[in-house]
MARKE-396642 format. One record per residue (C-alpha): x, y, z; residue in three letters; residue number from 1. Coordinates in steps of 0.25 Angstrom, whole numbers. Layout:
<node u="X" v="Y" w="Z" r="ALA" k="NUM"/>
...
END
This chain:
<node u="593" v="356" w="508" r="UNK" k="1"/>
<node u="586" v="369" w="505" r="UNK" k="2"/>
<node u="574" v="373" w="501" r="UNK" k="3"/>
<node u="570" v="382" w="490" r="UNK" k="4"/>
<node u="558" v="390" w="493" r="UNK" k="5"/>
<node u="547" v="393" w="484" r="UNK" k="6"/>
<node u="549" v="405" w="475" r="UNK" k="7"/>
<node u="535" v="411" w="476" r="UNK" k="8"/>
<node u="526" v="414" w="489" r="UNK" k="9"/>
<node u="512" v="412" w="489" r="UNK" k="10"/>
<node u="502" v="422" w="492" r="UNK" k="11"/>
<node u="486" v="422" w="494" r="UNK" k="12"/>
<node u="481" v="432" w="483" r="UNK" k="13"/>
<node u="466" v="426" w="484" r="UNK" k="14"/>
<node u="456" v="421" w="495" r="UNK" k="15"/>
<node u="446" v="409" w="493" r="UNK" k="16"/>
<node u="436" v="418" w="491" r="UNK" k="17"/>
<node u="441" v="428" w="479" r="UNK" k="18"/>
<node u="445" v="416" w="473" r="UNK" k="19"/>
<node u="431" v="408" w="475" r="UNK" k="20"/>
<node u="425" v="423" w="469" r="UNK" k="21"/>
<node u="434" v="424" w="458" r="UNK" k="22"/>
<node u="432" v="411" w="450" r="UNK" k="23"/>
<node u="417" v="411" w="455" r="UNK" k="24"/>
<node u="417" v="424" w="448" r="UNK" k="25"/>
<node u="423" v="418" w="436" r="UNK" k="26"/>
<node u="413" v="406" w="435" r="UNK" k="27"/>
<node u="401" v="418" w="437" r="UNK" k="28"/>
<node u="406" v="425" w="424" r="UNK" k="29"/>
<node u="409" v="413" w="414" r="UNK" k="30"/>
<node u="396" v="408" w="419" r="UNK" k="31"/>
<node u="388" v="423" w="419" r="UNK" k="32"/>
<node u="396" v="425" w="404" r="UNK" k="33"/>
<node u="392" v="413" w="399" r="UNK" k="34"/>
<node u="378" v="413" w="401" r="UNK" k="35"/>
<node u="376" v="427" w="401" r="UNK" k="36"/>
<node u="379" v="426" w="387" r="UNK" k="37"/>
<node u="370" v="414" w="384" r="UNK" k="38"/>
<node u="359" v="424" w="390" r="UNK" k="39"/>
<node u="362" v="435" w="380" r="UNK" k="40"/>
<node u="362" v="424" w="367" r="UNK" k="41"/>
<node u="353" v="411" w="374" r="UNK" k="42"/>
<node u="359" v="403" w="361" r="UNK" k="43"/>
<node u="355" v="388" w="368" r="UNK" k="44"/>
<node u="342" v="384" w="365" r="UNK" k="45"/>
<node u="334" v="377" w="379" r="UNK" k="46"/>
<node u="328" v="364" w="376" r="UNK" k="47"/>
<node u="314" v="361" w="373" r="UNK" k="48"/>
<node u="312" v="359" w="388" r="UNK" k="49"/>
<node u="307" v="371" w="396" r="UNK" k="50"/>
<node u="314" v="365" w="409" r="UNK" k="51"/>
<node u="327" v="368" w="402" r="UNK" k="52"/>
<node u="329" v="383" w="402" r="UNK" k="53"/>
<node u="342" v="387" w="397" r="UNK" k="54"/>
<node u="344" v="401" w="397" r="UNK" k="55"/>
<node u="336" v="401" w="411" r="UNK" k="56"/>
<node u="347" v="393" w="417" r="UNK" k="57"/>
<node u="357" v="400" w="411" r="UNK" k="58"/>
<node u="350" v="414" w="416" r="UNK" k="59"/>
<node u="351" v="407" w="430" r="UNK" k="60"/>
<node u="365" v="403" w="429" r="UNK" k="61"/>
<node u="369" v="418" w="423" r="UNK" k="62"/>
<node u="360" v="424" w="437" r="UNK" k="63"/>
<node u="367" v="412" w="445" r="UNK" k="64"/>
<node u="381" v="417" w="442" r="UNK" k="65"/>
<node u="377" v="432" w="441" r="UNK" k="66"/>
<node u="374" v="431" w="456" r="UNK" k="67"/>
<node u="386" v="423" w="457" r="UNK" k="68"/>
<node u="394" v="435" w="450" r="UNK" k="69"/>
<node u="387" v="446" w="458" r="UNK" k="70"/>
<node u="390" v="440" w="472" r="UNK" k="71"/>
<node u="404" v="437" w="466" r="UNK" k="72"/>
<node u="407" v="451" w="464" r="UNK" k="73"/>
<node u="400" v="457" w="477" r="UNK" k="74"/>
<node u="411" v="447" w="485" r="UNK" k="75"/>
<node u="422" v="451" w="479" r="UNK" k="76"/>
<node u="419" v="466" w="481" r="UNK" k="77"/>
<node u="418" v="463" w="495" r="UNK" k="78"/>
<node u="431" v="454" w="495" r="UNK" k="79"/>
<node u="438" v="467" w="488" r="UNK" k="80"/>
<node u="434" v="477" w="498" r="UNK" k="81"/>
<node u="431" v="470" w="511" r="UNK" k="82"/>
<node u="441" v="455" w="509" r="UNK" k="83"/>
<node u="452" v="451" w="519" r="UNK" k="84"/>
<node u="460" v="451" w="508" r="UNK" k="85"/>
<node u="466" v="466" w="502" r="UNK" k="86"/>
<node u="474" v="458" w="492" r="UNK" k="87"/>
<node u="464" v="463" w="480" r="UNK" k="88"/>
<node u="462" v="477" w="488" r="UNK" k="89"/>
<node u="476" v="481" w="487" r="UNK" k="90"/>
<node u="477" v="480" w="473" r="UNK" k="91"/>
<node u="472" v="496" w="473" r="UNK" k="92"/>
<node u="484" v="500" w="477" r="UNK" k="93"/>
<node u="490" v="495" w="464" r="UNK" k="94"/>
<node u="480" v="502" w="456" r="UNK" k="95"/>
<node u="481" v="515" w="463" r="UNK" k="96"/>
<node u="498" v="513" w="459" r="UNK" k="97"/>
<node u="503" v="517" w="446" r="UNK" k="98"/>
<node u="515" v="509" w="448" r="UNK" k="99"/>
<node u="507" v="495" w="450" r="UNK" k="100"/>
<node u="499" v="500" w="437" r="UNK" k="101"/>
<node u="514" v="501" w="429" r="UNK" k="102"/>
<node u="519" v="488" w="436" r="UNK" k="103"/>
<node u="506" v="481" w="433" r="UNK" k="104"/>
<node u="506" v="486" w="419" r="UNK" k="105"/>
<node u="521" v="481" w="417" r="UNK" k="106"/>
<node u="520" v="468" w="421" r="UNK" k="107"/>
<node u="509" v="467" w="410" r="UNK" k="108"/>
<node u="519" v="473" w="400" r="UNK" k="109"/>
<node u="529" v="459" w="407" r="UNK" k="110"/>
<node u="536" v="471" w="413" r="UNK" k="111"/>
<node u="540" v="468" w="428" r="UNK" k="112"/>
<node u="529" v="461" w="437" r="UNK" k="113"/>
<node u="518" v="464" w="446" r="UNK" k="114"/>
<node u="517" v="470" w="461" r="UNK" k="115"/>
<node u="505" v="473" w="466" r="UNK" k="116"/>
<node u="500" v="477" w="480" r="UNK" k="117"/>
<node u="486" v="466" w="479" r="UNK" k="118"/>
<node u="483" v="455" w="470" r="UNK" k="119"/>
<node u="481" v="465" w="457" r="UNK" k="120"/>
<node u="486" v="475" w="449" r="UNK" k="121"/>
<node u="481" v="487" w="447" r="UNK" k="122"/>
<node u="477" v="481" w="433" r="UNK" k="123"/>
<node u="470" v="470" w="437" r="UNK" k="124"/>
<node u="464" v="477" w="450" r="UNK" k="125"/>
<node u="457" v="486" w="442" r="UNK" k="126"/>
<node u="454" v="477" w="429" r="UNK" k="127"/>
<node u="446" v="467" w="441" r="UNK" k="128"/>
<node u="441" v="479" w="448" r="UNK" k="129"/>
<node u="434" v="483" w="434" r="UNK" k="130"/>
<node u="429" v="470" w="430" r="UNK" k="131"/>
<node u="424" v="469" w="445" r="UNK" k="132"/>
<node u="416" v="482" w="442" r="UNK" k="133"/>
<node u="411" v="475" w="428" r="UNK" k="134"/>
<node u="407" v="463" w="437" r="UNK" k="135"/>
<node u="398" v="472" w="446" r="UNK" k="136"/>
<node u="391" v="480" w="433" r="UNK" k="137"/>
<node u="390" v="465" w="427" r="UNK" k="138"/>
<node u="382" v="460" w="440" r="UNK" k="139"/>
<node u="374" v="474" w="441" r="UNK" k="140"/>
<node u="369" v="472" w="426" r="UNK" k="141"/>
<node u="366" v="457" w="430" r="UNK" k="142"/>
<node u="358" v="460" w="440" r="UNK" k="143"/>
<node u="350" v="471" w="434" r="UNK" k="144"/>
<node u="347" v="459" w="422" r="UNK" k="145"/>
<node u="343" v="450" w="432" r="UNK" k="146"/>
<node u="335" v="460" w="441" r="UNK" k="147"/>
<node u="327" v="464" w="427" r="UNK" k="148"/>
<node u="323" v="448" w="425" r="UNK" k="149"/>
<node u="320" v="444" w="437" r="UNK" k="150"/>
<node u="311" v="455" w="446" r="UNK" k="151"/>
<node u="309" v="446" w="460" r="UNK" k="152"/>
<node u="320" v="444" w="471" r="UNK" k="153"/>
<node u="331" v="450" w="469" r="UNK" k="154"/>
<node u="328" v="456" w="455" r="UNK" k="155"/>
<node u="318" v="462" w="462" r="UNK" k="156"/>
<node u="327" v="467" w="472" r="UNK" k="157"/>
<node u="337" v="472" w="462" r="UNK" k="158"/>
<node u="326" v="479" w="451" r="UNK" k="159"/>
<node u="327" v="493" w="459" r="UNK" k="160"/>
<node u="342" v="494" w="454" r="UNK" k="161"/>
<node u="343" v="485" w="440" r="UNK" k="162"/>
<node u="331" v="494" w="436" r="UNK" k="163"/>
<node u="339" v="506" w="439" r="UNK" k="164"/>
<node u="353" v="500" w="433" r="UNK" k="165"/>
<node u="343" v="496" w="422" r="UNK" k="166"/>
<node u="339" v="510" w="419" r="UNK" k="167"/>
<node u="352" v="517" w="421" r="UNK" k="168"/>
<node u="356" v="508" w="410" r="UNK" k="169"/>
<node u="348" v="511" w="401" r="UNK" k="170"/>
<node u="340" v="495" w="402" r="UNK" k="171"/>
<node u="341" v="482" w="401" r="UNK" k="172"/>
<node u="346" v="480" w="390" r="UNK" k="173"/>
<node u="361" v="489" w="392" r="UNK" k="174"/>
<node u="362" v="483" w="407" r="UNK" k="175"/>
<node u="362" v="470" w="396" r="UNK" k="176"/>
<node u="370" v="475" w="388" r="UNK" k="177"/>
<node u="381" v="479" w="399" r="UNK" k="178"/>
<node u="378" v="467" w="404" r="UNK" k="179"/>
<node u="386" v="460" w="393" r="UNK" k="180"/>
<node u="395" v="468" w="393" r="UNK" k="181"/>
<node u="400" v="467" w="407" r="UNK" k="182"/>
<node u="401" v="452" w="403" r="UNK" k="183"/>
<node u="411" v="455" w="391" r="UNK" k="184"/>
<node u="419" v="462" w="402" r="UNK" k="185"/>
<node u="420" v="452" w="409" r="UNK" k="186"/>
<node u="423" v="443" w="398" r="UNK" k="187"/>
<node u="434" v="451" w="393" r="UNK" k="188"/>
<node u="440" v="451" w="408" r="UNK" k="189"/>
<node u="440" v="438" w="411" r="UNK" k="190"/>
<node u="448" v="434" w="398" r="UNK" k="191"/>
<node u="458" v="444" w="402" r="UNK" k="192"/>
<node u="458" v="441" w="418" r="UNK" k="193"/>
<node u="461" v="426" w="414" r="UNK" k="194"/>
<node u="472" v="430" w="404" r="UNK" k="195"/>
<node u="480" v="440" w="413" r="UNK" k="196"/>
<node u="479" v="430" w="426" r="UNK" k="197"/>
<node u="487" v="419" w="418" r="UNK" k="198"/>
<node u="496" v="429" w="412" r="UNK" k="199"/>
<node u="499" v="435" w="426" r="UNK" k="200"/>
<node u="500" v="421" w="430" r="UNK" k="201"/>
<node u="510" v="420" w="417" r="UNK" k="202"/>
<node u="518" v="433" w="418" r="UNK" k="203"/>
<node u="520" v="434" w="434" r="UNK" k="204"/>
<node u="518" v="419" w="439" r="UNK" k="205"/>
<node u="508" v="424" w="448" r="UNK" k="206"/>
<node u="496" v="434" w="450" r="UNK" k="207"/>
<node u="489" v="423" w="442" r="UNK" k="208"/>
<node u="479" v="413" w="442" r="UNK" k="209"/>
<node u="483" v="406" w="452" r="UNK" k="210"/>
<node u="478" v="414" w="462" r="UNK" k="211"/>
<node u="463" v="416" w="461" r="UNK" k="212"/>
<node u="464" v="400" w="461" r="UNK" k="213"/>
<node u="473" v="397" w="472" r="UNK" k="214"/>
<node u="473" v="410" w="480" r="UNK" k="215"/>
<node u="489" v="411" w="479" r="UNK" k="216"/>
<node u="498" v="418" w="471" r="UNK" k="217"/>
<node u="513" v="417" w="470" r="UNK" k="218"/>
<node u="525" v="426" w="469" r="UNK" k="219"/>
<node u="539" v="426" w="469" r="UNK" k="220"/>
<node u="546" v="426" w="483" r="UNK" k="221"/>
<node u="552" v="440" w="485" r="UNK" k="222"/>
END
């Protein structure tokens, strides 16, 4: 008897390590959202105790996952640029085409489907390439926060520059201020990521979800 064989071929889209980076990201920025907030309006009251210090231990966890955050990013530049993997590098050539712009654009307006040369389209690969930018001014502002509140070890080592992005900035209080707002980005992008991955999943049956858990994507057998 024959056999039928399997309409979709599987494909590697992500290695182990962009995967373990991406949702390691992720956790970093619910938890640096959440208590980054909780520092702005402390609205829990500690108990009575003075061993129990809770905005002290929510500080440490916001620093913990801020570190967290800032070796994340550094990584991943370097997987980007220098990775055996070109699948993400060759997603320029679709921003650089005018014809992968439309067809992107399309298959948004449920007009045709998409065909690019990496894993992006020129939509997404500069919508991550922007919000990766916002992750960098995000970490530089953290640091120069942190480099202002603690002056020994490394805030030491890093008060020769905050001071200087300190002053290019008019103070303290705007590198605060743009602090928070770099949060609200990120916010903002992460409902939208979250909505156009299951969509994708939805509209095209692949490019989805599945493949920041799994590694694998799926297409049709051409």
């Amino acid at each position: 008897m024959a056999t039928q064989s399997a309409p979709y071929q599987r494909e590697l889209i992500f290695g182990a390590a962009i995967r373990i980076f991406h949702w390691l990201r992720a956790l970093a920025i619910l938890v640096l959202v959440i208590t980054g907030f909780y520092i702005a309006w402390p609205f829990l009251v500690a108990p009575d105790n003075s061993d129990v210090l809770v905005q002290g231990y929510i500080r440490a966890a916001h620093q913990i996952f801020g570190f967290v955050l800032v070796a994340i990013t550094v990584v991943r530049a370097y997987l980007f640029f220098f990775g055996k993997s070109d699948i993400e590098r060759r997603s320029f050539k679709d921003v650089m085409s005018v014809k992968s712009w439309i067809t992107q654009l399309k298959s948004y307006l449920w007009m045709g489907h998409l065909d690019k040369a990496g894993v992006y389209g020129p939509l997404q690969f500069v919508t991550y390439f922007a919000i990766s930018v916002v992750a960098l001014l995000i970490c530089i502002t953290g640091l120069v926060l942190y480099a202002n509140v603690y002056h020994e070890g490394l805030g030491g080592l890093l008060a020769p520059m905050a001071n200087w992005i300190t002053a290019l900035m008019g103070g303290l209080a705007p590198v605060r201020i743009w602090h928070h707002y770099l949060t609200w980005v990120f916010i903002i992008f992460v409902v939208i990521h979250v909505y156009m991955a299951v969509w994708s999943g939805i509209r095209f049956k692949h490019n989805s979800v599945d493949s920041i858990v799994s590694g694998y994507d799926y297409h049709k057998k051409k």
